[in-house]
N, C-alpha and C positions, 0 to 999 in steps of 0.2 A: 613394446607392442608393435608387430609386425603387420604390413597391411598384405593383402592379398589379391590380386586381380583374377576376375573370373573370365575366362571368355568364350563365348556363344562357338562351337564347333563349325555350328550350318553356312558361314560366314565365311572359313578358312580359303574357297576356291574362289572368291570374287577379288581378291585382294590380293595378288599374289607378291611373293617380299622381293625384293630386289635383287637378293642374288639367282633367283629363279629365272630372273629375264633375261633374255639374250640378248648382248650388246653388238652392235654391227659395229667396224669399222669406219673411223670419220676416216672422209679423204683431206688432203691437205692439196687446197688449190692455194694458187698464185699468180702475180702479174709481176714481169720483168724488164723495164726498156732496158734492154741488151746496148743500145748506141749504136752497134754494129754488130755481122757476123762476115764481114769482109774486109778482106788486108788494107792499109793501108790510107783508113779513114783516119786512124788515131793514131796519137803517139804514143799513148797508154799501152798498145797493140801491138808497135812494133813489128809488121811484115807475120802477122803470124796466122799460117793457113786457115783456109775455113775449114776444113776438119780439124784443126787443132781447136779454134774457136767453141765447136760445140763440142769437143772432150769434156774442155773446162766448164762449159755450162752444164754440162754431162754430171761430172765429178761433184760441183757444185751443189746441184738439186739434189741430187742424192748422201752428200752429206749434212744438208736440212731438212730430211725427207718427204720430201714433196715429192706431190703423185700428179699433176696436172699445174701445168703454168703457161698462159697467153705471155707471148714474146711482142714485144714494141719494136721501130727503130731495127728491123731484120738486114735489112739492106740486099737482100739476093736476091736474085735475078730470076723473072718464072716461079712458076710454084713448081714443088717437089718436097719430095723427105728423104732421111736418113737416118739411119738405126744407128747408134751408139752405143756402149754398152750394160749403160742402164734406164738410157730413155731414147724414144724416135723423134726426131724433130720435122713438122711438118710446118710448111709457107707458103706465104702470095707475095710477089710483090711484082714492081714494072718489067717489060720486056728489056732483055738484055741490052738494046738498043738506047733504051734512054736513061737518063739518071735516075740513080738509086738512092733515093733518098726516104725512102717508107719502109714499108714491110712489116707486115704482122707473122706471126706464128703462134704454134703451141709445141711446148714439149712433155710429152706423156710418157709415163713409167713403163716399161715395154711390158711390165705381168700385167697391164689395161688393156693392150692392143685389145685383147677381145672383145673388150666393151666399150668398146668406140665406134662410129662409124668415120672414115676418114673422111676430113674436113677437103670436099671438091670444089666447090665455089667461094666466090670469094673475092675480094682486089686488095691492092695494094693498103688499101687504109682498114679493112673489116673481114675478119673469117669467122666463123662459126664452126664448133663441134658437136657432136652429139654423144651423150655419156648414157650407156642404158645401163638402167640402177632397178634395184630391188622392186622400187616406188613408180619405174616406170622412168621414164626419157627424161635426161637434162641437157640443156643447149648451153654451151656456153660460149661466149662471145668475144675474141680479142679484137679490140680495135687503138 
């Protein structure tokens, strides 16, 4: 004995099945104390430039693929960024003059640049980003 399920047609548009929905993209953010991006703090580091520094972080994010990460423990000098080549790294931290013991940043997947607005304010302990998403504006906060 077989059962049978009937079901109501007028019904079929309010419900729609799951493969019907479009799935957006999750991003994959992250948080990093870095410890440094300047020579000669560590011995881990060994004398090794600060563009080599953010290669590696470079290389790194991108073979766990993460699309957004606030940086800790920056340690350079002034704010600035720099394009690498699969993500830009932007920062705050003290005037060259004094020590360098802070530093925030983020570093963003360079196919985002567009949906960022770059991070201009800021100090050495807190920077904010702004990510414009489908939903409207997300702030996100390294400190």
């Amino acid at each position: 004995m077989g059962f049978r399920v009937k079901t109501d047609k007028r019904f079929d548009n309010f419900a729609p099945s799951i493969k019907n929905r479009k799935k957006t993209p999750a991003l994959k953010l992250g948080t990093w104390n870095v410890r440094t991006m300047t020579p000669g703090f560590s011995d881990d580091l060994k004398q090794i430039s600060d563009a080599r520094k953010t290669a590696v972080i470079d290389m790194e994010l991108s073979r766990l693929q993460i699309d957004i990460v606030a940086l800790q423990e920056t340690r350079l000098a002034d704010s600035g960024s720099v394009r690498k080549r699969h993500f830009s790294f932007f920062w705050q931290g003290k005037p060259p003059s004094e020590t360098r013991e802070h530093g925030v940043g983020f570093a963003v997947r360079n196919t985002l640049l567009g949906s960022i607005n770059t991070p201009i304010e800021g100090n050495e302990r807190i920077l904010s980003l702004q990510l414009h998403s489908s939903t409207g504006p997300v702030n996100l906060i390294g400190a």
